[in-house]
N, C-alpha and C positions, 0 to 999 in steps of 0.2 A: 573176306570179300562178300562171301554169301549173307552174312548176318548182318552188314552197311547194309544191303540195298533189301535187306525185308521189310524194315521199314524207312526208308529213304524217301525222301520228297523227291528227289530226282532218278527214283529209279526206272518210270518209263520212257527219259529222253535219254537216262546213261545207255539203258536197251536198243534205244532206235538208233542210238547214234554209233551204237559196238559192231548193229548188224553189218554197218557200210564198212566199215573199218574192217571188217573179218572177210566179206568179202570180196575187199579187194585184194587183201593177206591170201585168200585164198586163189587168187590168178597169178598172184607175183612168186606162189610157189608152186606155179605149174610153168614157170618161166613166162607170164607174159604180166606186162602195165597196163592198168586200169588206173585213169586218175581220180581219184574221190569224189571231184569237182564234177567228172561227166556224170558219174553214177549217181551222183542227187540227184542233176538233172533230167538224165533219162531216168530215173523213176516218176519222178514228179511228170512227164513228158514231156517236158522242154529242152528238147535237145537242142544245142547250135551249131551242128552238124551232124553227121548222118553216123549212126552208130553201131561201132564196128563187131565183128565178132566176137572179141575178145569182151568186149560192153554187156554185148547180148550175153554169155556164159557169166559173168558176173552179178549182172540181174536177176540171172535165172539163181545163185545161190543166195541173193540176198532175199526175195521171194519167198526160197524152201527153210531160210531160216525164220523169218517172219511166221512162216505157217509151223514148224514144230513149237516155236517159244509162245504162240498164242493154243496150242492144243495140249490133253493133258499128258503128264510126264510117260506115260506108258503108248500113247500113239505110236509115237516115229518108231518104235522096235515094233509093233503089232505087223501083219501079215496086209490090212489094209494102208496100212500107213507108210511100208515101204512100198505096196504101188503106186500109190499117189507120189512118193517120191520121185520114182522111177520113171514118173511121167503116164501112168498107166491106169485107167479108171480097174474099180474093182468088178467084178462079175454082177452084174445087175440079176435080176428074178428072171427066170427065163420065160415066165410069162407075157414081160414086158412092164412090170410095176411092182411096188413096194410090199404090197399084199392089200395097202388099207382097202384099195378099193373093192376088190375082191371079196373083203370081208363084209365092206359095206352092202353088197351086194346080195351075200350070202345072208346076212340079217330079212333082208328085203324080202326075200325067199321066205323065210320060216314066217313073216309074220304074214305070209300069203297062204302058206300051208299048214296055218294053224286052225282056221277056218274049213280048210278043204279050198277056198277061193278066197281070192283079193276081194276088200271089201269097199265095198260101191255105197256113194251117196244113193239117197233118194231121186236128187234132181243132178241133170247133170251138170259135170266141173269142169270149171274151163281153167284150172291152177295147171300150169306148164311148168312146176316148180323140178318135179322130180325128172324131167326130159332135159330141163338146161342142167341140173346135177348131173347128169348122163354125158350130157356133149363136154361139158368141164374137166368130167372125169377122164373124158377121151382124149381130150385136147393136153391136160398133164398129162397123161402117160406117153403122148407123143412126141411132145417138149421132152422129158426127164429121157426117152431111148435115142434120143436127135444127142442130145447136150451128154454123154456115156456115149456115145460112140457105136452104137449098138445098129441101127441102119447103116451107117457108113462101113463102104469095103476094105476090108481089110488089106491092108499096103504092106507089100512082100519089102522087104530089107534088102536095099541094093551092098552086093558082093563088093562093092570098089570102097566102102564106106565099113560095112559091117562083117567081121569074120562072119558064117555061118555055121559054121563047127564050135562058134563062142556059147554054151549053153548057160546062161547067166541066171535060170532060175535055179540048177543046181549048183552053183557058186553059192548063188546066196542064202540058199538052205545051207549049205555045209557052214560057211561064215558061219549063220545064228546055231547051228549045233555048236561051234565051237564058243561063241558067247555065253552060249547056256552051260556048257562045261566048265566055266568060270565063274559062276554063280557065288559061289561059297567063299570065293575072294575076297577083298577088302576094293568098296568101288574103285579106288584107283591102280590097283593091277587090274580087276576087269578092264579096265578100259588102257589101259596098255597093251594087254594082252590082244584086246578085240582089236584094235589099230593095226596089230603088226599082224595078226591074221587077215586083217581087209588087205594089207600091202603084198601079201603071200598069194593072196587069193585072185585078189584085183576082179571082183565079181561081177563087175559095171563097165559095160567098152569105154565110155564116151561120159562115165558121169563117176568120173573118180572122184572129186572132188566130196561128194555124199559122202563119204568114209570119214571125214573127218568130223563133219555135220552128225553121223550115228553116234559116234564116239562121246561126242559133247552129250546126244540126249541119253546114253551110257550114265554117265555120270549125275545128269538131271533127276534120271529114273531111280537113281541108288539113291536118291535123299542127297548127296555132296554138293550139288549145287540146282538145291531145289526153288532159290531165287532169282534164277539167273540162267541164261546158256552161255555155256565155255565158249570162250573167243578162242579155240585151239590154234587156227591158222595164224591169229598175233602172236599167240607163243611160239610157235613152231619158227616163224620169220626169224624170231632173235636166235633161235637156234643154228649154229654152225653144218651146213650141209654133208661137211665130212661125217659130222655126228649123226643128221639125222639118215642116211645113206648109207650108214657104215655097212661092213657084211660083219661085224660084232653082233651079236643079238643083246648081249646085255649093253653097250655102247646105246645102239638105238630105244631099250626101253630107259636107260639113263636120258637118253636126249627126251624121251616124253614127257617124264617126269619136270625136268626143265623147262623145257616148253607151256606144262602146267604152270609152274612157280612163275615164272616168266609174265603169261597172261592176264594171274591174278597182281600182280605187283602191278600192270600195267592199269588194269582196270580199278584198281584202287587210287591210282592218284589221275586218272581220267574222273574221278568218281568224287576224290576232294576237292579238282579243278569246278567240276559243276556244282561243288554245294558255293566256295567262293564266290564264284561268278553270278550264281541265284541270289546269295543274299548284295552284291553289291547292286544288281539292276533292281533287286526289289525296293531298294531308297529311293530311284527316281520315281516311284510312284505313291510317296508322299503327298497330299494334295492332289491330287486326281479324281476325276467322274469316276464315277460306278460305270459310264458307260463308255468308258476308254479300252482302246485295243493294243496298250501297251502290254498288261499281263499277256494277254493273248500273244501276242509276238514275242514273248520272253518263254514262252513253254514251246514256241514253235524253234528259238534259236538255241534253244536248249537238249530239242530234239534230232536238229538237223544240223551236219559237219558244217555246212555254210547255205544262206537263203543271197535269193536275188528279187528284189522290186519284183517281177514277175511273177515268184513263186509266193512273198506275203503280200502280196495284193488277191492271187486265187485261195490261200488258203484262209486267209481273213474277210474275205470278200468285199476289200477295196481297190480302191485305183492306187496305179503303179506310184505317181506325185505321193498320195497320203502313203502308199510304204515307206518312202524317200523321206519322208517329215517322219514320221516314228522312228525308221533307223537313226536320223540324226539324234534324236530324241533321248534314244538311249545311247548314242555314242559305240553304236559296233564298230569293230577294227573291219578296216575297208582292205581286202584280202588281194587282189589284184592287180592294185597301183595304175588303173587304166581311169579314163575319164567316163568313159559309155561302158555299160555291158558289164557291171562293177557285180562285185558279190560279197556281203560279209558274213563273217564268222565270231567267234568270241578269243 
């Protein structure tokens, strides 16, 4: 699977279109439905009704996977990378800035005290240059402590919501000790092993779901699936709950394993449906402008489970009518069966 989509022509829509797939896998194996259909939508923001909890916890995983598969393979395990997961900025400069300024500043210094004094024109200057660099400077560093959280008071964890006695940054230190214990393993028992320790552990009150998301970048980070992030929660779905639940411990690193096999089978022929389906719309554009927005909507249907008039009209940036005349154009399957409010996919 990994070596299809290294060099695949469809390997950034096979990605965009896994992320949705996975996590909706990843709600339906927390016991709750998400349909595909909303969660385009409420990505895209056009939602047709008001979007539920369970929408919101699904976006928020479709989100964190988008940001570990676009960062590099060592991120998501880094110490910064699981706070950002976690929802958490990391520790800014207690100063209040990055250093550069500071430094700039401290240059400023020496070339004034190289002299013994700042050095002065003859006649006087009226350049305001280095005073607006000054207010710039001040102005970003007050944006960058605003947007880090760093002004804002600190909001205590209401007791009805959150154990208090849950200390989850020791959780999650112990976890990655026991990741790093498994080092010398072959990627794919690390990453069983690391699974059934995140399940042991349960480091995260309210964001279990991350566990499975680590596990994938596990395996990213080992080189195994360095083209690709593991669709875990697709293989896990096919997986029988007895199995994955068992109190067997070899049962349940057997069901991972399956789970694995599972994934990549599935993404394999999700992966020869899009080369198919790419080269039969690429014939309708035989005869065509250079300045047609056919290709363009063929890498967008290619990307996304299914588009609505609404969505390739913003993302093309034409009117809803000329999306209507392109989809016709290419002949997508009208997914719905309704007259208004229609959606197609391939």
């Amino acid at each position: 699977m990994d070596e299809r989509l290294r060099a695949s022509p469809v390997a950034s829509g096979w990605a965009s279109r896994t992320h949705f797939h996975d996590a909706c896998a990843s709600l339906w194996l927390a016991g709750e439905l998400v349909h595909l259909e909303d969660l385009v939508l409420h990505d895209a923001g056009m939602d047709i009704r008001a979007p539920t909890h369970e929408l919101t916890r699904a976006h928020a995983v479709l989100r964190a996977r988008r940001l570990v598969a676009g960062k590099e393979p060592k991120w998501a395990l880094s110490p910064a990378g699981l706070m950002q997961l976690r929802g958490r900025p990391s520790s800014p400069d207690p100063r209040g800035g990055s250093g550069r300024v500071h430094e700039d500043e401290g240059q400023d210094v020496d070339e004034q005290d190289s002299d013994g004094a700042p050095e002065r024109d003859e006649a006087p200057s009226h350049d305001l240059s280095k005073e607006f660099a000054a207010i710039d400077a001040v102005l970003a560093r007050s944006s960058r402590l605003l947007q880090e959280g760093v002004l804002a008071p600190k909001r205590e964890r209401d007791p009805l919501v959150y154990d208090l006695d849950w200390n989850e940054d020791a959780r999650l230190q112990e976890w990655r000790s026991a990741l790093d214990a498994t080092r010398q393993r072959p990627p794919l028992v690390t990453a069983a092993l690391s699974l059934e320790a995140w399940q042991v552990l349960d480091p995260l009150q309210h964001v279990r779901w991350l566990g499975q998301l680590l596990v994938s970048a596990v395996l990213r980070e080992r080189g195994k699936t360095a083209a690709h992030l593991l669709c875990l929660n697709v293989g896990l779905r096919h997986v029988p709950r007895e199995r994955r639940r068992s109190r067997d411990r070899t049962i349940r690193l057997l069901a991972f394993a399956e789970a694995v096999t599972a994934a990549a089978e599935i993404g394999m022929k999700e992966h020869d449906r899009l080369m198919l389906t790419r080269a039969q719309l690429e014939r309708k554009l035989r005869g065509r402008r250079s300045t047609s927005q056919l290709p363009k909507l063929i890498e967008l249907v290619l990307a996304r489970p299914i588009v609505t008039a609404a969505l390739i009209a913003q993302e093309l940036g034409i009117t809803q009518r000329g999306a209507q005349n392109l989809v016709a154009e290419l002949g997508l399957r009208e997914t719905t069966g309704r007259g208004r409010y229609r959606a197609w996919g391939i």
